[in-house]
C-alpha positions in Angstrom: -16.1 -18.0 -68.0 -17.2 -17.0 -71.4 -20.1 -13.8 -71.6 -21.4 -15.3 -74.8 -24.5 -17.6 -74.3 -23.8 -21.1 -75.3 -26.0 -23.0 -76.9 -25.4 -27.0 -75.4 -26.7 -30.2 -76.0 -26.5 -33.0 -73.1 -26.8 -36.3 -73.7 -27.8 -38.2 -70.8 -29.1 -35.2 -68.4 -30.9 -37.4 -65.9 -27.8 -39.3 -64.3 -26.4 -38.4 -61.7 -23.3 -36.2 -63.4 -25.4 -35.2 -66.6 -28.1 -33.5 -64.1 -25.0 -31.6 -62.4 -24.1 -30.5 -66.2 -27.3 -29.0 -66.6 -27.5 -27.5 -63.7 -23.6 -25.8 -64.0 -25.0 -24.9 -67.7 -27.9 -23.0 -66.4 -26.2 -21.4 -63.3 -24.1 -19.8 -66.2 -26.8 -18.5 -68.3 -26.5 -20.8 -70.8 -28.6 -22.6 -73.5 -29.2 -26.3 -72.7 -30.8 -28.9 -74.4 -31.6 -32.1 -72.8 -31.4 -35.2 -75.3 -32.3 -38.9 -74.4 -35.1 -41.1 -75.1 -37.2 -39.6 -72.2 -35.3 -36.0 -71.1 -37.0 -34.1 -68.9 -39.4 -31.4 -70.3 -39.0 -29.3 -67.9 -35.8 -28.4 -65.6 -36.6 -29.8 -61.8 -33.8 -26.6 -60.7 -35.3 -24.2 -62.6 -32.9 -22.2 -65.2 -31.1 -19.7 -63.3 -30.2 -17.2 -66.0 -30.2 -19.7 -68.6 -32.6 -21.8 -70.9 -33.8 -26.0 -70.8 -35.5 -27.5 -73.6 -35.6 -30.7 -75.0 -35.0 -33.5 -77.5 -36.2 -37.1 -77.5 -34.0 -40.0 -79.3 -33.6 -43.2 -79.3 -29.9 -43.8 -79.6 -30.0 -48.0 -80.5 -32.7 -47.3 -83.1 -33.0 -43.2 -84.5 -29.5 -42.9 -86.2 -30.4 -40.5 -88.8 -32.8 -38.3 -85.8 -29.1 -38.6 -83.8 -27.1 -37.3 -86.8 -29.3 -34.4 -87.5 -29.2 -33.9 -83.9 -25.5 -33.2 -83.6 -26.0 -30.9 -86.8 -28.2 -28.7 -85.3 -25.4 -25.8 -84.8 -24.6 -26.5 -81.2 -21.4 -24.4 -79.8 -20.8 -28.3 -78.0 -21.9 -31.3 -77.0 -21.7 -33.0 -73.6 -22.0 -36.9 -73.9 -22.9 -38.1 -70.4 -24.7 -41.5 -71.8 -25.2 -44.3 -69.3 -27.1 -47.5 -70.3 -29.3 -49.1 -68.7 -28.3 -50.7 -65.1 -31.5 -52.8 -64.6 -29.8 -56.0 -66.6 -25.9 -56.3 -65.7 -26.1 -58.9 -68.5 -26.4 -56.5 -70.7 -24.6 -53.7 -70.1 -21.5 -53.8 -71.6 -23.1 -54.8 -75.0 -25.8 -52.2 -74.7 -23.1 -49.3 -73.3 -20.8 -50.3 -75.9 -22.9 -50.2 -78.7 -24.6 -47.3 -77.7 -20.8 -45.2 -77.8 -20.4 -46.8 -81.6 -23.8 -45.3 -82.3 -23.2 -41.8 -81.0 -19.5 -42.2 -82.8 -20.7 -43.0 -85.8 -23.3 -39.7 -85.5 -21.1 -37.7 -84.9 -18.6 -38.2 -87.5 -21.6 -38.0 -89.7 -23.0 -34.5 -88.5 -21.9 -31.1 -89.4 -20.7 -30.0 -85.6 -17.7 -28.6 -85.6 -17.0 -27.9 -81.5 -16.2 -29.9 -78.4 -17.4 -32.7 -77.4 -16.8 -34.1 -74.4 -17.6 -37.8 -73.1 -17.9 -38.6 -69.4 -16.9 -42.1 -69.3 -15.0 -43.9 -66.1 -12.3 -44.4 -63.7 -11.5 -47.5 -64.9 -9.8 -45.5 -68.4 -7.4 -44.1 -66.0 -3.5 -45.1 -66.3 -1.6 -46.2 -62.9 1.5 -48.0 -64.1 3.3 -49.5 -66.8 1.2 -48.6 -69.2 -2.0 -50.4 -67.3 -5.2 -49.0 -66.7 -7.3 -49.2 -63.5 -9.3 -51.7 -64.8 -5.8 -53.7 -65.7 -5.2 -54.7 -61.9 -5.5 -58.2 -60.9 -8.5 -59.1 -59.1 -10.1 -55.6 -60.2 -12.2 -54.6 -59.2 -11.7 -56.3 -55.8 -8.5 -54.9 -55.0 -9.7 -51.5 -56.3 -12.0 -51.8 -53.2 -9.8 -52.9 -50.6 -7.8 -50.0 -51.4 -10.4 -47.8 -50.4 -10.7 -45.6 -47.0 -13.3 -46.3 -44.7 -14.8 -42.7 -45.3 -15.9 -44.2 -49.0 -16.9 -47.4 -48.4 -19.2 -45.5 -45.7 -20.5 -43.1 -48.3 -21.3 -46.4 -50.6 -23.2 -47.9 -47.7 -25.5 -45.2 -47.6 -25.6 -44.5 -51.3 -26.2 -48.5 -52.1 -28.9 -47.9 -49.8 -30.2 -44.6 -51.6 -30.6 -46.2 -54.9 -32.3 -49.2 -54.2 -29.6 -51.6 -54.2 -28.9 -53.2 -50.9 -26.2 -55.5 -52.8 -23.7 -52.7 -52.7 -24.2 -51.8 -49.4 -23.7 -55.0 -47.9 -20.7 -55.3 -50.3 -19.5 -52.1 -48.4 -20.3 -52.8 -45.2 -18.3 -56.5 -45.1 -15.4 -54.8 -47.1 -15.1 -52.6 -44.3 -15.5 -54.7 -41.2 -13.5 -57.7 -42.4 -10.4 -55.2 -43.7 -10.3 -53.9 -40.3 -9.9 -57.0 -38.4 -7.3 -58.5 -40.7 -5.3 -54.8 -40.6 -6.3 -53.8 -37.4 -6.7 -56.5 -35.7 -8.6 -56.5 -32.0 -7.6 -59.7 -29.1 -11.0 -61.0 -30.1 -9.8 -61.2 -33.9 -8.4 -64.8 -34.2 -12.4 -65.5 -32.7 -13.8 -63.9 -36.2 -10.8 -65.0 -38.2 -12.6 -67.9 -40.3 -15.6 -65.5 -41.0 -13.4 -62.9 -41.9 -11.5 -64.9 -44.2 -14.8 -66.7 -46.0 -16.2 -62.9 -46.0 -13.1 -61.9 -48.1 -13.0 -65.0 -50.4 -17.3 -63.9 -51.2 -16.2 -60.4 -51.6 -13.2 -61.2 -54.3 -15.7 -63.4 -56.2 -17.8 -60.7 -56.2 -16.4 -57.9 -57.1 -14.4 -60.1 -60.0 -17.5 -61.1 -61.7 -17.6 -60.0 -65.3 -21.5 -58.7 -64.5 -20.5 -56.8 -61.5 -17.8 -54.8 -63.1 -19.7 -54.3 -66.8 -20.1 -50.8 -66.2 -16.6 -49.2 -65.7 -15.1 -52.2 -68.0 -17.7 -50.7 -70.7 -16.5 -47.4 -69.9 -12.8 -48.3 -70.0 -14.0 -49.6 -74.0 -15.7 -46.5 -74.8 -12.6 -44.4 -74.3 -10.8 -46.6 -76.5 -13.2 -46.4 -79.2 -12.7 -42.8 -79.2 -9.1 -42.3 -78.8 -7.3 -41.8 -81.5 -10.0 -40.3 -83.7 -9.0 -37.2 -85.5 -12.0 -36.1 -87.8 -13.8 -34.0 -85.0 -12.4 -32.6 -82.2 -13.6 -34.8 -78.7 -12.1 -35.0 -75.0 -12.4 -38.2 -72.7 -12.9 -37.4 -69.0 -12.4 -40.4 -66.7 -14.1 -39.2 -63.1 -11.6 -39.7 -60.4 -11.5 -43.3 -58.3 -13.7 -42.0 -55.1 -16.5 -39.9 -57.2 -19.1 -38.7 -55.0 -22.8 -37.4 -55.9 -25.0 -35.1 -53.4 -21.9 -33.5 -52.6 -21.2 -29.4 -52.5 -20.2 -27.1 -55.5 -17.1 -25.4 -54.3 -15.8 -24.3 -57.5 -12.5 -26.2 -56.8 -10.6 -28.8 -59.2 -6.9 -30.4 -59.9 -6.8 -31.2 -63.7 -4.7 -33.7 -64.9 -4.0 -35.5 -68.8 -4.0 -39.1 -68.4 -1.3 -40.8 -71.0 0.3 -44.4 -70.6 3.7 -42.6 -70.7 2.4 -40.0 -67.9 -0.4 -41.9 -65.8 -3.1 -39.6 -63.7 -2.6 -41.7 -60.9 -3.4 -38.9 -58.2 -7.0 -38.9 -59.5 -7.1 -42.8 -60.0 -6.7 -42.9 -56.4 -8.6 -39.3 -55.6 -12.6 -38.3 -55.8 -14.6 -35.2 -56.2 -18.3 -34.5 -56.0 -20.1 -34.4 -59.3 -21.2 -30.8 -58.6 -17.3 -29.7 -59.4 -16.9 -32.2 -61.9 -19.7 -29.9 -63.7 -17.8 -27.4 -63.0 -14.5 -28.6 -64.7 -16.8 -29.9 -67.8 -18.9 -26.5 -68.3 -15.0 -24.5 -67.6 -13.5 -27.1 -71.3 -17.2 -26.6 -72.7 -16.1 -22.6 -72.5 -12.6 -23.0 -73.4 -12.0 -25.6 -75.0 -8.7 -26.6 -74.1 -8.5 -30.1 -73.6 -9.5 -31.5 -77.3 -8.5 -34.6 -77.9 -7.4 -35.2 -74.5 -8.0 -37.8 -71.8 -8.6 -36.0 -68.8 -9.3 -36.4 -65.2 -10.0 -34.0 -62.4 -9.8 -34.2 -58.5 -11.2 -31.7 -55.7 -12.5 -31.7 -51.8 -14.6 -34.6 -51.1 -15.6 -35.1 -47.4 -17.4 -32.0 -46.6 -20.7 -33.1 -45.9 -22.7 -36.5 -45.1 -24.0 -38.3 -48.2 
């Protein structure tokens, strides 16, 4: 932990891992400015020892306002941009386009230290060179791999954010898994549902709509990698990510490379409040430029 005040720019501090940022910032007395088209003006958490102010932009439209943005002699920059969710139609056009935009302003500004993008699981290498997002059927079989104690927490937090889809997506991914695995002497009864539950599930979960988020994600991190102008790191969350969890100050870094896949944290979680704490830790220290990174740490310590 550095004693000199940052001064930090985050773009996107409203979502759900952008809002921990802040808060991590703040705790450490830093300097944080809040940039989006509508930021907050004021932080809901208050500032701790440190100071909020913000910046409005419009990323798709306000290139030059971006640009001059990122010049504005911030010590770095946490990107935790999300577009839009209210469309899935459009969200891998506007995400993607939205990542070339803030790419493009950046290599056009005059910053000089990190910045670090918050992107998705689906970035994250598992095997022969593949990605997450690689597997067949994803992100169906990404699903079924997942413990009952997750598709739980997505229940309730499908439910939290207004959208019922995912929890219903949860709750049938968990009751029809457990009679085919675990199978009860009233199974072969429910085995036709079971198997038409699964066959709705798999078409859900492979639709190109359904999955535009981390598949946009998966693009962003390929946009970035390999640039060399200004210095950048790519963190890919782990596969069980959790919000509305507990800071414990605990993480498990990993690099992600095809030759040396993080597949611990592909198939691993951690609540966003340490994530924070592993981003504002490389906003310090920089250590991690041009890296693709990944982080894990305890999940399961209180209900969502």
């Amino acid at each position: 932990m550095t004693s000199r005040k940052l001064r930090v720019a985050v773009i996107g501090p409203k979502g759900q891992s952008g809002s921990c940022v802040v808060d991590e910032l703040l705790t450490r007395g830093h300097a944080v400015v809040g940039v989006s088209r509508n930021p907050p003006k004021q932080w809901k958490h208050g500032t701790g020892g440190g100071s909020y102010s913000a910046t409005s932009v419009d990323i798709y439209t306000e290139q030059k306002k971006l640009i001059d943005i990122f010049s504005s002699d911030f010590d770095a920059i946490v990107c935790a941009f999300g577009p839009s969710l209210t469309n899935l139609a459009t969200v891998y056009q506007d995400g993607v386009e939205a990542h070339g935009r803030i790419k493009t302003a950046l290599l056009a500004s005059t910053h000089e230290g990190p910045f670090i993008i918050v992107g998705g699981a689906g970035s994250i290498h598992v095997a022969n060179r593949l990605q997450l997002t690689d597997q067949k059927d994803f992100a169906y079989s990404w699903w079924w791999t997942w413990p009952d104690e997750h598709l739980d927490y997505m229940t309730q937090r499908g439910l939290d954010h207004g959208s019922r889809f995912i929890s219903v997506v949860a709750v049938l991914m968990k009751w029809s898994r457990a009679h085919m695995q675990r199978p009860r002497f009233y199974s072969w009864l429910l085995r036709p549902a079971t198997y038409l539950v699964q066959r709705w599930l798999k078409s859900c979960l492979t639709d190109k709509k359904a999955i535009s988020l981390i598949i946009m994600c998966r693009m962003a991190f390929t946009m970035w990698n390999g640039v060399t102008e200004k210095s950048w790191s790519f963190l890919s969350p782990p596969g069980l990510l959790r919000d509305k969890g507990v800071r414990t100050g605990e993480y498990k870094l990993f690099i992600d490379t095809p030759e040396d896949p993080a597949t611990e944290a592909a198939e691993n979680g951690i609540y966003n409040e340490d994530m924070a704490v592993a981003i504002v830790d490389e906003v310090e220290n920089n250590k991690l430029a041009f890296k693709h990174w990944s982080c894990t740490g305890p999940i399961g310590l209180r209900r969502w």
